[in-house]
One Martini backbone bead per residue (centre of mass of N, CA, C, O) as a GRO file, in nm:
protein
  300
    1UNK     BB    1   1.680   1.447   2.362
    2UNK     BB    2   1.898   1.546   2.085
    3UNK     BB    3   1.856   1.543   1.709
    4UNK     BB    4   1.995   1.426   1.408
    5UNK     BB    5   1.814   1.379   1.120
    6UNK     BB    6   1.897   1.168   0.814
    7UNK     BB    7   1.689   1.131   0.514
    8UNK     BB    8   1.813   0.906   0.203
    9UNK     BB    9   1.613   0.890  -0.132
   10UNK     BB   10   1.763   0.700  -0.431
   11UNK     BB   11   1.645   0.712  -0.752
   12UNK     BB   12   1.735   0.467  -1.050
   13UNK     BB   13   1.698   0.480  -1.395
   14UNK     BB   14   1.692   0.311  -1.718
   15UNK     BB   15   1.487   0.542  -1.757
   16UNK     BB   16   1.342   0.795  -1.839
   17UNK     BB   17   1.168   1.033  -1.636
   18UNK     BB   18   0.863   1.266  -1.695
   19UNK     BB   19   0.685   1.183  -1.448
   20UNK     BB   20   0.578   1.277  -1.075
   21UNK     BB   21   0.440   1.149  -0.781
   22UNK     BB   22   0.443   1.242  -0.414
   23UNK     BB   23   0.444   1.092  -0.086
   24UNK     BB   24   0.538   1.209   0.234
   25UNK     BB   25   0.684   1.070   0.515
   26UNK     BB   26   0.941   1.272   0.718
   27UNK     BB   27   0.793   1.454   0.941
   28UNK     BB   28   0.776   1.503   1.214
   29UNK     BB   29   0.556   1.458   1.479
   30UNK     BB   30   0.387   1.652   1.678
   31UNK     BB   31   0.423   1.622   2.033
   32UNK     BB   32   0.440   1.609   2.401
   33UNK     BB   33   0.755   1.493   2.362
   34UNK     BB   34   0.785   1.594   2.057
   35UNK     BB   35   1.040   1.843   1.896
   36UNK     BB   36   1.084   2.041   1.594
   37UNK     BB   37   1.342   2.286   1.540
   38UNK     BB   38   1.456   2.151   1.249
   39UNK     BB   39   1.367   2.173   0.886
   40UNK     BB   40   1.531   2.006   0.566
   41UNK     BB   41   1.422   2.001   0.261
   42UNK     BB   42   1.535   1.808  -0.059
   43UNK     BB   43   1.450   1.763  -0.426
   44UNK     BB   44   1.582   1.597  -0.687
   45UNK     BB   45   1.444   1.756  -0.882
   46UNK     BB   46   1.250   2.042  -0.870
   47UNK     BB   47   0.980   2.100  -0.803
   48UNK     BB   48   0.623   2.202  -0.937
   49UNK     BB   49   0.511   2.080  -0.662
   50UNK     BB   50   0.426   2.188  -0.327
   51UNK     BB   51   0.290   2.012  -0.025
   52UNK     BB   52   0.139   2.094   0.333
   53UNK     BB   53  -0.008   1.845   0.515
   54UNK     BB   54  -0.272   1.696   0.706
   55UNK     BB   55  -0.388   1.403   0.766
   56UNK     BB   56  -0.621   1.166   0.881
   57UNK     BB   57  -0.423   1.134   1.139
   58UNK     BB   58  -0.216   1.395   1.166
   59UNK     BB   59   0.013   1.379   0.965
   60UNK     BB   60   0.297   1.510   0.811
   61UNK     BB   61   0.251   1.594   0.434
   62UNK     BB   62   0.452   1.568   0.134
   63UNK     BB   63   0.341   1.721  -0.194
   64UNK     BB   64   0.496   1.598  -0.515
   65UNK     BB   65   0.618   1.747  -0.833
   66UNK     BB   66   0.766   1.606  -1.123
   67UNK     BB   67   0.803   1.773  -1.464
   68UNK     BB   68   1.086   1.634  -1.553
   69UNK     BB   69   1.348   1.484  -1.704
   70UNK     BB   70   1.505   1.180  -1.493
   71UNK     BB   71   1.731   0.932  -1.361
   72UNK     BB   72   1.721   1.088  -1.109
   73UNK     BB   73   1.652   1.075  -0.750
   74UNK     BB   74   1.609   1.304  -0.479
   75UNK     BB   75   1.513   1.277  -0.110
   76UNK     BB   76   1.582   1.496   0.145
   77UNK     BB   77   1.599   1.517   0.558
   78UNK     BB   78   1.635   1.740   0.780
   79UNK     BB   79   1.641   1.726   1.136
   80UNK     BB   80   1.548   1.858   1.470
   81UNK     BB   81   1.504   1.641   1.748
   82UNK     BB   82   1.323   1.645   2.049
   83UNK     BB   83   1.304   1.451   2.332
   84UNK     BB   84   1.115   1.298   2.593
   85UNK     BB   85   0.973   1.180   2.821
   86UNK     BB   86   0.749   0.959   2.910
   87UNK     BB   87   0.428   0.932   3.022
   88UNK     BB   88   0.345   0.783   3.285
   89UNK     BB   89   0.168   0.423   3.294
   90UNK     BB   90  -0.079   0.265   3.456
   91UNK     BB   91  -0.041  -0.089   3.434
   92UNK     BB   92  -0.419  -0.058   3.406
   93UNK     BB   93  -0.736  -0.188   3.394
   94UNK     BB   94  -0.880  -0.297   3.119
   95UNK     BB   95  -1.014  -0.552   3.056
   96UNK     BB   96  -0.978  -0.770   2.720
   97UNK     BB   97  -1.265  -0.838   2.717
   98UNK     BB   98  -1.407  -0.506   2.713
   99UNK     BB   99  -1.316  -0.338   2.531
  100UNK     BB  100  -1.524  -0.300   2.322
  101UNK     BB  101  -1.745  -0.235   2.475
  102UNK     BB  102  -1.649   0.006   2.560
  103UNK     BB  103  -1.546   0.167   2.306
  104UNK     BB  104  -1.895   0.198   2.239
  105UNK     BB  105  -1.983   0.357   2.493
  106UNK     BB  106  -1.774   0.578   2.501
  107UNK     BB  107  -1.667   0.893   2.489
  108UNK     BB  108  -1.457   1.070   2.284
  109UNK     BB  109  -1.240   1.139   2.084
  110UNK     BB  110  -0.996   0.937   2.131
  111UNK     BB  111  -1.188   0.710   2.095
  112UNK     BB  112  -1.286   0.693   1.837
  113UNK     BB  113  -0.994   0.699   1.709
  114UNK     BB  114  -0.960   0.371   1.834
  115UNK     BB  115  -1.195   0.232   1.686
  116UNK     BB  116  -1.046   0.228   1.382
  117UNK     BB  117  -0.819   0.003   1.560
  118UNK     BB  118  -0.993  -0.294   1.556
  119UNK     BB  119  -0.981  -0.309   1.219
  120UNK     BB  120  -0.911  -0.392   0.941
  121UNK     BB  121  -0.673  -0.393   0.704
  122UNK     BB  122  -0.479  -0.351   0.408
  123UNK     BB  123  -0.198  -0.520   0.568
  124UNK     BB  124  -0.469  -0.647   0.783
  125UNK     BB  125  -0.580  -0.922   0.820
  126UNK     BB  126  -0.711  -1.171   0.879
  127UNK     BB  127  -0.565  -1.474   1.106
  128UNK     BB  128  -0.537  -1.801   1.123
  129UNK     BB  129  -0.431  -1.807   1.474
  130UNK     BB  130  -0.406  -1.537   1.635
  131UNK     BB  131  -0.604  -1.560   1.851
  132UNK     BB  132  -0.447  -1.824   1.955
  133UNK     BB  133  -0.211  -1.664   2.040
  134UNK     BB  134  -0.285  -1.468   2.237
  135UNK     BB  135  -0.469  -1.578   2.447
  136UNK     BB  136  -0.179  -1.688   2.625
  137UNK     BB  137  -0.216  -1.375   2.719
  138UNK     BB  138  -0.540  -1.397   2.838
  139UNK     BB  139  -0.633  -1.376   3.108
  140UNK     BB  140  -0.880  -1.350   3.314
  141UNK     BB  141  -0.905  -0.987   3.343
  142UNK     BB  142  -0.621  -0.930   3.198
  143UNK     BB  143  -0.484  -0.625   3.150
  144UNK     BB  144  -0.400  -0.511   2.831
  145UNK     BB  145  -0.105  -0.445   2.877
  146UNK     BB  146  -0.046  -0.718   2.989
  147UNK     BB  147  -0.119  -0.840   2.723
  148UNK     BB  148   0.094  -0.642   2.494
  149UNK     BB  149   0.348  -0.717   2.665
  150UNK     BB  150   0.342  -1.054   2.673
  151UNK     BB  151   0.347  -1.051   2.388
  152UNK     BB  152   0.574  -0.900   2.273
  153UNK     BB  153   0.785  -1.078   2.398
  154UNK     BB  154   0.694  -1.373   2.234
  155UNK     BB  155   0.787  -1.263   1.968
  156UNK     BB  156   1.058  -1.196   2.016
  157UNK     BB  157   1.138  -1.471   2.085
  158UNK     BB  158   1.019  -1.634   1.835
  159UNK     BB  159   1.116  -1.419   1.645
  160UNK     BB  160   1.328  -1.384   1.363
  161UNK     BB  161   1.562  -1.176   1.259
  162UNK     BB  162   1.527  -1.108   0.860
  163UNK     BB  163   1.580  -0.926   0.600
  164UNK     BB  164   1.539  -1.130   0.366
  165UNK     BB  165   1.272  -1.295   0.439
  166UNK     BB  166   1.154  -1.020   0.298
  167UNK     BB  167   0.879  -0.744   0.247
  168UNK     BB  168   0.664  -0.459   0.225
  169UNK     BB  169   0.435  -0.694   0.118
  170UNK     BB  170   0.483  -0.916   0.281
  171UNK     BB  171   0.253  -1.125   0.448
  172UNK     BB  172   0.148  -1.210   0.745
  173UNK     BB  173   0.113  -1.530   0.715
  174UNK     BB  174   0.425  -1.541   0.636
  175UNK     BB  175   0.541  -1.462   0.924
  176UNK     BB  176   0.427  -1.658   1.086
  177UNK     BB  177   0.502  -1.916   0.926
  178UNK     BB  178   0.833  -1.871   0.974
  179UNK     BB  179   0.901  -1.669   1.210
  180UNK     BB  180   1.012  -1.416   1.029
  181UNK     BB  181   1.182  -1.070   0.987
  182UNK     BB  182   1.098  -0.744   1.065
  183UNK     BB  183   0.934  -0.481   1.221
  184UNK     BB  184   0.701  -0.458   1.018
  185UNK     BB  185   0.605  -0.755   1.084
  186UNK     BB  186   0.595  -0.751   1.327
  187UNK     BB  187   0.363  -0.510   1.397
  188UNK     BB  188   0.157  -0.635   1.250
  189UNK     BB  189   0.120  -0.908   1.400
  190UNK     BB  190   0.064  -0.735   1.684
  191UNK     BB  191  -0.214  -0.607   1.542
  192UNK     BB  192  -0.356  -0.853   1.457
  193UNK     BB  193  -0.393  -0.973   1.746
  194UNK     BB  194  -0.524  -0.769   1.916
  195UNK     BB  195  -0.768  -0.712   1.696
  196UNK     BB  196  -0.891  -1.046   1.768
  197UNK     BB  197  -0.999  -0.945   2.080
  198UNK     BB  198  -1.055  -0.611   2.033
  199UNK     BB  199  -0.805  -0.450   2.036
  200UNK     BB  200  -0.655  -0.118   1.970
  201UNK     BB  201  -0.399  -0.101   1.722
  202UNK     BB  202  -0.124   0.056   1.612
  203UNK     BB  203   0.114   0.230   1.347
  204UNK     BB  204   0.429   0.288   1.394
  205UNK     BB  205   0.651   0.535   1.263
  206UNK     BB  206   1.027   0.589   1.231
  207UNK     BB  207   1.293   0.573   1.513
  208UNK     BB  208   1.575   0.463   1.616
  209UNK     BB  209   1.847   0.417   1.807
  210UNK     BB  210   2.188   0.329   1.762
  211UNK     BB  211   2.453   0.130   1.853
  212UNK     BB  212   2.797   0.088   1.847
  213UNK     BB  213   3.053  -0.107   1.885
  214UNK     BB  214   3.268  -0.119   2.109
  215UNK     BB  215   3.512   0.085   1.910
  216UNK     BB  216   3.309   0.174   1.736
  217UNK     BB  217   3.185   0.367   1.508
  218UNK     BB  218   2.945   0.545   1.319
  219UNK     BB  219   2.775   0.438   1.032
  220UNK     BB  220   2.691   0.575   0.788
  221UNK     BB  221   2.404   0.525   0.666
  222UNK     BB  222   2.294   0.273   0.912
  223UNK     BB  223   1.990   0.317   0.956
  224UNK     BB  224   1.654   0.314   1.027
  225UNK     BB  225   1.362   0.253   0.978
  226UNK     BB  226   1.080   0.203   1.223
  227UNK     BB  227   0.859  -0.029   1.415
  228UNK     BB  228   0.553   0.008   1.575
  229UNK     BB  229   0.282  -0.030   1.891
  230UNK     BB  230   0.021   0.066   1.962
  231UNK     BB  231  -0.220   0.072   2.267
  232UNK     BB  232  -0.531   0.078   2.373
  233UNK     BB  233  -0.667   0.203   2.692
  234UNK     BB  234  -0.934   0.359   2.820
  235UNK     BB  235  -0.783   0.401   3.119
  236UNK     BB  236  -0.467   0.507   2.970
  237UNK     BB  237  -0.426   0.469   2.686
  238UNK     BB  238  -0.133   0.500   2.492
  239UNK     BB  239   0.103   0.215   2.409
  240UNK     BB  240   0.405   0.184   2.337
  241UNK     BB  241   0.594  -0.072   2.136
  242UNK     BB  242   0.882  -0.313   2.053
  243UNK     BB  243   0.909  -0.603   1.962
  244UNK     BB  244   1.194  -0.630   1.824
  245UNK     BB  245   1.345  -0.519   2.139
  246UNK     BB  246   1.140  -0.533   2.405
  247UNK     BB  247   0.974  -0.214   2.444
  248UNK     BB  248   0.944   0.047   2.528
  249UNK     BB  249   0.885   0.374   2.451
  250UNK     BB  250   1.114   0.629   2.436
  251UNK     BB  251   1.363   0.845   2.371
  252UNK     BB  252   1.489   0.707   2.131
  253UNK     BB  253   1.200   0.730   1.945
  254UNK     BB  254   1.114   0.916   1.632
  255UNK     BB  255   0.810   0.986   1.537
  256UNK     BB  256   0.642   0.970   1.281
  257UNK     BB  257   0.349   0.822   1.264
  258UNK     BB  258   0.026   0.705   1.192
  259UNK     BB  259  -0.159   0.410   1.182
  260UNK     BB  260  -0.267   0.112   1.046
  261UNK     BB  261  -0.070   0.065   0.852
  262UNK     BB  262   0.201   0.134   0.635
  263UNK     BB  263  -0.013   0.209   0.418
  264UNK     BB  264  -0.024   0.505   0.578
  265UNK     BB  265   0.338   0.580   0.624
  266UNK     BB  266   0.508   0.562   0.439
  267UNK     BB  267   0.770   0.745   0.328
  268UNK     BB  268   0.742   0.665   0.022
  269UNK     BB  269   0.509   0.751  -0.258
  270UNK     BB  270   0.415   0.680  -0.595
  271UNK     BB  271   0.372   0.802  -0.944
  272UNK     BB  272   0.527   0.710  -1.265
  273UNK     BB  273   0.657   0.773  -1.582
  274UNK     BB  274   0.851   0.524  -1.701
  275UNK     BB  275   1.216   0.412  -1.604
  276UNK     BB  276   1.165   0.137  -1.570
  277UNK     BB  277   1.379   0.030  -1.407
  278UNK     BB  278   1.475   0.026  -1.038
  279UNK     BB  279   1.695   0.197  -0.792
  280UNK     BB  280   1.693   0.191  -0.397
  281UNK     BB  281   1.823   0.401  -0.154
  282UNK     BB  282   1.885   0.399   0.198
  283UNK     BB  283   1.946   0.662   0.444
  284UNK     BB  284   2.031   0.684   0.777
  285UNK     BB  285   2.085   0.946   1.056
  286UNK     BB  286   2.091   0.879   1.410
  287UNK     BB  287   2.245   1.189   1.622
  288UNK     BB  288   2.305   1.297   1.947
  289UNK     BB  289   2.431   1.598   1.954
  290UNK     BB  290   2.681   1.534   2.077
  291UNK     BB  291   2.784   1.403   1.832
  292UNK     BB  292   2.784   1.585   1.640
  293UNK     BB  293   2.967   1.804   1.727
  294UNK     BB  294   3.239   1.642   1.750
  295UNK     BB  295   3.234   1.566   1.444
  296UNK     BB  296   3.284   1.893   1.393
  297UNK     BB  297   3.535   1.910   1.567
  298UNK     BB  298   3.670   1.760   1.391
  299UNK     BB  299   3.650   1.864   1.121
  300UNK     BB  300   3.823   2.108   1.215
   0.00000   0.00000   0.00000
């Protein structure tokens, strides 16, 4: 599949704003399954610091300076990319009574990398009851895969999805004790149980593709960021899942990166100066190539 991409986040402040630096994770990063074939970002007003490198797991991060009195601010960007299916994977293999022994014991970038994403993060702290709830996916020596993807279900099945519920701060605590939240939540707290028995687990950001209903147009502006799950099993790699939709990760699917949790790869972020009180809108359009032709070609 070939998407065209456009994430839009627009700042307005009651007071002006004298000075900003932003974090942006906004670029897709390139894997063996996916290319990003054309990306043009845009941010008003215009800053004079703009820098681009990799972070540290890996993800492309875009380092922005804006030094000019401003009451309003937009940070755009459009992208071209191409998905793949993903390499299929064995779904058997290590025990999940044995992931951390072996994880100590294997050589290896992949696995050492693996290694940092089995203990608490900033915004996925140990939490009772976590371990209690996996549990009930863990038979005795049944494989890793089977035990994340066993939760996984269990979680779609009993958390409702409910964005009111929620925002980017509740904590894990909160969203377990109500049962409800959005994809971030989910993924939270499905990293939280996974890491309580010793697996682990990493925070995918990104993009899922959105379907509308049968006869409905697709409203601009109307998709969103998206968080899912990797799981890591040592004999045959990560596993990305998706409790909130109740999925493997495939096609539909455009990662941004990876971290520990959100506060690795939030969408932006930054500190500035002034501002007062503050209103963030934010619109995504993932819309797949061919229908994007048919609406230029409507357009025309």
């Amino acid at each position: 599949m070939i998407y065209r991409l456009r994430h839009s986040t627009t700042f307005t402040y009651s007071q002006p704003v004298t000075l900003v630096y932003n974090l942006l994770h906004l670029r897709p990063r390139p894997l063996p399954w996916q290319t990003g074939h054309a990306s043009r970002l845009t941010i008003l007003p215009e800053p004079v610091i703009l820098r681009e490198y990799n972070d540290y797991f890996g993800n492309m991060v875009t380092y922005c300076g804006v030094q000019q009195k401003h009451e309003a601010m937009r940070i755009v960007i459009e992208s071209e990319i191409e998905v793949a299916s993903r390499p299929g994977l064995a779904l058997n293999g290590t025990p999940w009574e044995q992931s951390m022994e072996i994880l100590r014991k294997l050589q290896g970038r992949q696995t050492c990398e693996a290694m940092q994403f089995c203990f608490p993060s900033p915004l996925i702290r140990p939490l009772d009851g976590a371990r209690d709830y996996i549990l009930e996916s863990c038979r005795p020596g049944r494989c890793i895969h089977d035990v994340a993807i066993d939760l996984m279900h269990r979680i779609h099945q009993a958390f409702e999805f409910d964005p009111a519920s929620t925002t980017v701060s509740t904590p894990v605590e909160e969203v377990f004790r109500k049962r409800r939240g959005v994809c971030q939540d989910f993924a939270h707290f499905m990293i939280c149980c996974l890491r309580s028995v010793g697996i682990a687990a990493r925070y995918n950001s990104g993009y899922i593709q959105t379907t509308p209903p049968p006869g409905k147009a697709r409203l601009q502006g109307a998709d969103a960021s998206h968080a899912w799950v990797g799981v890591y099993c040592p004999a045959n790699g990560w596993l990305d899942l998706d409790p909130t939709n109740d999925k493997l990760a495939n096609d539909e699917f455009i990662t941004i990166g990876w971290g520990r949790d959100y506060s690795d790869v939030s969408p932006v972020k930054g500190i500035l100066i002034g501002g007062g009180e503050h209103k963030v809108k934010v619109e995504v359009d993932m819309i797949p190539e061919h229908e994007y032709q048919q609406a230029q070609q409507q357009q025309q």
